[in-house]
N, C-alpha and C positions, 0 to 999 in steps of 0.2 A: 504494500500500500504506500504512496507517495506520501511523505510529508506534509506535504501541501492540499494534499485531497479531502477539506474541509469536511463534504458528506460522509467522506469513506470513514470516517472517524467515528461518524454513529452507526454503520452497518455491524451490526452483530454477527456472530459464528459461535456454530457451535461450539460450548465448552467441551472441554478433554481436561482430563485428572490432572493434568499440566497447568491449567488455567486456574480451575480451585486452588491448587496449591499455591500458585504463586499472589492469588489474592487472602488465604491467611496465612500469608508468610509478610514478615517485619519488611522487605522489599520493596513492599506497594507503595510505602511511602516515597520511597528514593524518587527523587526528581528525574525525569526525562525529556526528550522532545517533542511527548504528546502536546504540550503547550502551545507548539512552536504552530501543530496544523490547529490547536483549538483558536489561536487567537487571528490564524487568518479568516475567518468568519467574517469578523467584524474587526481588523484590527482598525478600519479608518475612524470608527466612532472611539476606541482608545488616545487615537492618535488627536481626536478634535477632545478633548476630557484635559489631556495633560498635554496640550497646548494653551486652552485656558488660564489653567494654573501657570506656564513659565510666563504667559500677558501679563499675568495679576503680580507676580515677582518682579517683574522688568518695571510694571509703573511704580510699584512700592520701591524698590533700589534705583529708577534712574528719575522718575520726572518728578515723585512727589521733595526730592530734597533741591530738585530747582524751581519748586513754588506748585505743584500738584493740590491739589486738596488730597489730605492723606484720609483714606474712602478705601473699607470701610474705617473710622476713626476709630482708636485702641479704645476707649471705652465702652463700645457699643459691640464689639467683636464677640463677645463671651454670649451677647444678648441674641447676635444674628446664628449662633453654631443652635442654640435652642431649635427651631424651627426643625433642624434636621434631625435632632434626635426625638422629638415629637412624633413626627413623619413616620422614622424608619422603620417603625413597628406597622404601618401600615405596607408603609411596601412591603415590607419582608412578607408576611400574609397574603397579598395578591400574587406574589411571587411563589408562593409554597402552592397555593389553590391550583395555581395557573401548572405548574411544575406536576404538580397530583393529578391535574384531571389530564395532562397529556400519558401520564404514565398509567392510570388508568384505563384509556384505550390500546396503550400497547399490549399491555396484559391481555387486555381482553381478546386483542388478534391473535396472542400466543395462546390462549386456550381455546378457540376456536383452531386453529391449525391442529393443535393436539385432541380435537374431535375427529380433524380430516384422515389425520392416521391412524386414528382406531377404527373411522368407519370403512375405511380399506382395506383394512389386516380384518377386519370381522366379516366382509363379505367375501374374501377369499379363502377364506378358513372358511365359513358355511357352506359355501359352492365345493368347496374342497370333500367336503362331509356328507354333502346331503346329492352332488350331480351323481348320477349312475354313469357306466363306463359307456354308454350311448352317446352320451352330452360331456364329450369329450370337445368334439369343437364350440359348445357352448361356453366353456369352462373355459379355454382359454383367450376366447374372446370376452367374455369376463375381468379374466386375469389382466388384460391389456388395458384394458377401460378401467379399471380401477387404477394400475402403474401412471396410466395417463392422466388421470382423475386429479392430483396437483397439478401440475404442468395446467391442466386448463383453467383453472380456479387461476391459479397467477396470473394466465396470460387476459384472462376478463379481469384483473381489476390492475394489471400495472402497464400491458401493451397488449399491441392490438393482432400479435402476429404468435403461433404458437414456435416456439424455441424448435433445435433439432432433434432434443432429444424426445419430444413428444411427437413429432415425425417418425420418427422411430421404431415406437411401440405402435403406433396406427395404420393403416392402411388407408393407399391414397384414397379410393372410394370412402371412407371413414372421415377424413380430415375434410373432403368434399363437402361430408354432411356435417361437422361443424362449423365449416366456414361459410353454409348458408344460412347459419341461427346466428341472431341477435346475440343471446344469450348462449353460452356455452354451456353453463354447468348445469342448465336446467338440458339439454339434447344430450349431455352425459347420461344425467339420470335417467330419461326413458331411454337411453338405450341397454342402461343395464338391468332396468323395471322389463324392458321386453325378453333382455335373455334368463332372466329370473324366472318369468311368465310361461315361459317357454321351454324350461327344463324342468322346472317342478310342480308338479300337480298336488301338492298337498298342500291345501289352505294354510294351517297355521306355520309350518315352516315359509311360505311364501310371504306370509306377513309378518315373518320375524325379517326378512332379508329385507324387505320394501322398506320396515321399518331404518335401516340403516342407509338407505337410497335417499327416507327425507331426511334423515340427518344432515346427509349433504348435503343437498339444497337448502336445507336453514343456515350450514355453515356460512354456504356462500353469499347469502342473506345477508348475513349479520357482518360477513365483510365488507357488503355493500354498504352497510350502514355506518361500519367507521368509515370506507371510504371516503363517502359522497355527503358526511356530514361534520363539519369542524366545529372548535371549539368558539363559540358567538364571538364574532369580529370585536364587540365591543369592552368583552372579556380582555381579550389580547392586544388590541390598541390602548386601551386606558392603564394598561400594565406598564406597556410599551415604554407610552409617552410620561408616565408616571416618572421611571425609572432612568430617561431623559433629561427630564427636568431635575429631578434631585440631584445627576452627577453633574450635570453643568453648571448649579451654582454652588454647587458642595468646594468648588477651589477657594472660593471667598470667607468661609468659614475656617478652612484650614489652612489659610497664610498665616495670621498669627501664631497660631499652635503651631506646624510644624516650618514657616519659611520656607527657607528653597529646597526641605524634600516632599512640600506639598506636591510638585508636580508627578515625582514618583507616587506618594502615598495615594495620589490621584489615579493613575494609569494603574496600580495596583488592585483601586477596589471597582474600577473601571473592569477590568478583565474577568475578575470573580463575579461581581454581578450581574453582565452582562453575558457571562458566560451560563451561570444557572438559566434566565431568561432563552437563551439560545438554546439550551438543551429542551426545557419543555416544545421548543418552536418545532425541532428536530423530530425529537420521538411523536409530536401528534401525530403524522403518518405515520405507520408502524411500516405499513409493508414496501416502506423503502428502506427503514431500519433492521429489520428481521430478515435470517438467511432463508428467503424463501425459496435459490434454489439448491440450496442443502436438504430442504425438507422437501420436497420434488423428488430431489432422486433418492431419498432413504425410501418415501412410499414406494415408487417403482422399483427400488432392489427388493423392498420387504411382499411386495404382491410376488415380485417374479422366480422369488425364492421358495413361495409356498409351491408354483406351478413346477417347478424343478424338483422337488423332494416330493411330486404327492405319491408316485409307483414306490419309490423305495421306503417312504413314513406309511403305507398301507399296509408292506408286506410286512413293516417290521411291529406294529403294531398286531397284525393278524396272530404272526408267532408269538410275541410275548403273552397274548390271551392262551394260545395255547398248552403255554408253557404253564400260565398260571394258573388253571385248570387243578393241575396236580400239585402247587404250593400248600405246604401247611399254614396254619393262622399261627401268628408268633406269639410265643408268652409274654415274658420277661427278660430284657437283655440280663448278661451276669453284669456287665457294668452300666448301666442305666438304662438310657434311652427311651425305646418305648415302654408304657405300661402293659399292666395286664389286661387293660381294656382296648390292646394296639389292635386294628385290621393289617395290618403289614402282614406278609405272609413272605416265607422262607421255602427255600429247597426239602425235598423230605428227608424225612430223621436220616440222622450219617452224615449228610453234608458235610464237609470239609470247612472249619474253622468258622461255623454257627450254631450257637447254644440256646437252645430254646426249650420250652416245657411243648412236648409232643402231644399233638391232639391227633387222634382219628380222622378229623373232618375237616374242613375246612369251615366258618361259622355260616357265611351265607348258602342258604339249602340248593341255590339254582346252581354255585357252584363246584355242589358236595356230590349230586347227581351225577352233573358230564363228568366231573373229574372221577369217581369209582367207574363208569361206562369207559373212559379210558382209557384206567389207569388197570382194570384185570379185564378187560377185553371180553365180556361175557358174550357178546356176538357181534363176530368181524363185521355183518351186514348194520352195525349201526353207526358205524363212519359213514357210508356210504347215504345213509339216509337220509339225510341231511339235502340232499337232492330235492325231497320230495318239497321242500320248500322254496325253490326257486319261480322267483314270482319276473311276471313282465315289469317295467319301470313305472308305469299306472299305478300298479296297486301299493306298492312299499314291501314290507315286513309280512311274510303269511305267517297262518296259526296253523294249529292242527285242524281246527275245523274246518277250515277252507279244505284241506287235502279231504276230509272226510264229504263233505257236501258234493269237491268234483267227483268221488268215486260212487256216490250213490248216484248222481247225475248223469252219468257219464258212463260208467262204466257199462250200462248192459246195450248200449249202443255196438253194433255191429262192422259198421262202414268207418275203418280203420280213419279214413278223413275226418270224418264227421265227427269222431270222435277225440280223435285231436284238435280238431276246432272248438268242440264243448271243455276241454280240458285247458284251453287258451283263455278262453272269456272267464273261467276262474284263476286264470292267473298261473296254473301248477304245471308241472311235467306231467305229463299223462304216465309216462312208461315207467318214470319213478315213483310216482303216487301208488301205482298197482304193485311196486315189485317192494315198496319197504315200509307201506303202511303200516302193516303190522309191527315190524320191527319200532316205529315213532309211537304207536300206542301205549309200546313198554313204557316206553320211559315218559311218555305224559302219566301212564298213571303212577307212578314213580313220583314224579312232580309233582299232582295232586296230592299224594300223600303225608311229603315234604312241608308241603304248605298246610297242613291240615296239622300236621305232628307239630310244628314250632312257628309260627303265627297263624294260629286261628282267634285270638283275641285282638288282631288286631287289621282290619278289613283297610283302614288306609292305607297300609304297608303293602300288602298284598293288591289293591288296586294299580296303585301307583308304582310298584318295582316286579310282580312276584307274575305278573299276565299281561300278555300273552306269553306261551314258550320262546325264551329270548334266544331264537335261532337267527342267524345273519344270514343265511339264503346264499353264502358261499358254495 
């Protein structure tokens, strides 16, 4: 950053552990050449402050001792400094108000930006969770519209042209269709209200994700509203000229007092105060202050990071449920940690360098089931069963009763088509339904039991976690 590059001096960056430190370290203090770009701001209004003052020295030592009226007269000097210490309690007060309410609205653009990133990182984590492997190109057209999703928030409220790196993530037919709206951020949101619309069919998951869609547009909203609305002219002129007037007659009060280092003590409280004044001026636009495109590209690394890990955070997810299947519920560490009322769950007994009090089971019943089915293998054909729940992307999550409903349906149907076709509009494998129903009956009624043996006094628990069969339809 140049020296000289007055604005660059309030653009922010992100901090790094380097920056904390070195603002509570004894350092901060030590003088630098920050001065040097603060006071070319305004250095010409310094320069007219303690030019005054060396006027008011030069007539007191050269004209007044060849016949001047010496003005103001030594008796009256002590009477005219009054005025300004009366005063300075008011300026100091317009000056704090004024200082507060611009830093006020930076804050507020800082937590409005820190909306924009959680409402990107929560709609690609959802589409992550909830798109089936059909709406694969839904998802990552998603993913891009979300990456892109800063980048066009900035470029509606600081310029009028989207940058390259938002060219980037888009496609020219895409950028086409931004650059024939007025509004951007509102043709962001339905475009990503459509690809929501369009790959998920279950109502309340679609209105958890839409709910995150107006987010954004209120962000952008509420950006609009710092933008496009400043602090009342009258506010900041009356401060202004307040602050004006006080240092330009303030030399005449401190020629007696200090003599000829009033012009210094002048140009000195010149810089301080006119420097605070400058600083509110500064930060009332924030979003020329704030790294907006530091925070651009963390969105679009942090969207396109989700879309890069979703195959390998799927598969490795898949395993560790299976792994944990067959975990015991942990006791008691020998040296602290968890209590006895821990869910943590460990390797089973033997384990290599973990001490725990050995349970049989694991506590939750739905996991006590699959993990004995297989952990002693009582019938190889109940891996495979698991089939009979493979449902189309319409429906979600099947139960058992769905597989039970297409087989009484379905089943005495003859014409091999026709009956695959009846076996589709419920959703199921036909050829799996018929070949491992039985084998899914064991173990629902197994489940049933479970639930019946160690929550039956308690029907919200069981509504809410314990049904349908939580099979994933892998």
């Amino acid at each position: 950053m140049s020296r000289l590059n007055h604005h660059a001096l309030f653009e922010d960056h992100v901090v790094t552990a380097a920056d904390w430190y070195h603002l509570r370290s004894w350092r901060r203090h030590l003088p630098d050449l920050t001065w040097v770009t603060v006071l070319s701001g305004f250095w010409l209004w310094v320069v007219y402050f303690a030019l005054i003052a060396v006027l008011i020295g030069l007539y007191h030592t050269v004209l007044v001792p060849r016949g001047a009226p010496d003005w103001p007269p030594k008796n009256v000097a002590s009477v005219l400094y009054q005025p300004f210490a009366i005063t300075s309690f008011a300026l100091a007060l317009l000056m704090v108000f004024r200082t507060n309410s611009s830093y006020a609205r930076w804050w507020e653009a800082r937590t409005v930006w820190g909306q924009v990133f959680n409402v990107t990182r929560n709609l690609v984590r959802q589409a992550d969770a909830w798109f089936g492997e059909e709406d694969v190109a839904a998802f990552q057209m998603l993913v891009r519209w979300c990456a892109a999703a800063g980048y066009i928030l900035q470029a509606h409220l600081c310029t009028a042209k989207l940058g390259p790196e938002a060219e980037g993530l888009l496609h020219p037919e895409e950028l086409k269709l931004l650059a024939s709206w007025e509004h951007r951020p509102i043709c962001a949101g339905q475009v990503l209200s459509s690809i929501v619309a369009s790959a998920v069919k279950d109502s309340q998951l679609r209105a958890a994700m839409d709910d995150q869609i107006a987010t954004y547009i209120n962000d952008a909203g509420a950006c609009e509203r710092i933008q496009r609305t400043c602090i009342p002219f009258c506010y900041t002129r009356h401060t202004s000229r307040f602050l004006i007037l006080w240092l330009t007659f303030l030399p005449f009060a401190l020629w007696e007092i200090c003599g000829w280092a009033s012009p210094v003590a002048e140009a000195v409280l010149a810089f301080l105060l006119m420097g605070v004044e400058n600083i509110g001026i500064q930060i009332e636009e924030p979003f020329h202050v704030l790294p907006m495109h530091s925070y651009c590209a963390v969105i679009a690394k942090n969207a396109l990071e989700v879309a890069r890990e979703r195959k390998g955070l799927d598969l490795f997810v898949e395993e560790a449920l299976r792994r944990e299947l067959c975990m015991e519920p942990l006791g008691k560490l020998e040296n602290g940690g968890a209590g006895a009322d821990s869910n943590v769950f460990v390797r089973p007994s033997g384990a290599a360098g973990v001490s725990h009090k050995a349970s049989p089971r694991p506590t939750n019943p739905s996991l006590r089931v699959r993990c004995q089915s297989h952990r002693h293998n009582a019938d190889p054909s109940l891996h495979e069963a698991r089939g009979v729940f493979q449902m189309v992307p319409q429906r979600g999550e099947a139960t058992l009763l769905d597989a039970r409903d297409a087989l009484e349906t379905c089943s005495a149907l003859n014409d091999a088509s026709s009956k695959e076709a009846c076996y589709a509009t419920f959703g199921c494998d036909g050829r799996r339904v018929e070949k491992y129903f039985g084998a899914v009956e064991v173990l629902e009624t197994a489940w049933e039991q479970v639930k019946e043996e160690e929550v039956e006094d308690d029907d919200e628990f069981v509504e809410e976690n314990l049904s349908p069969w939580p099979w994933d339809g892998r």
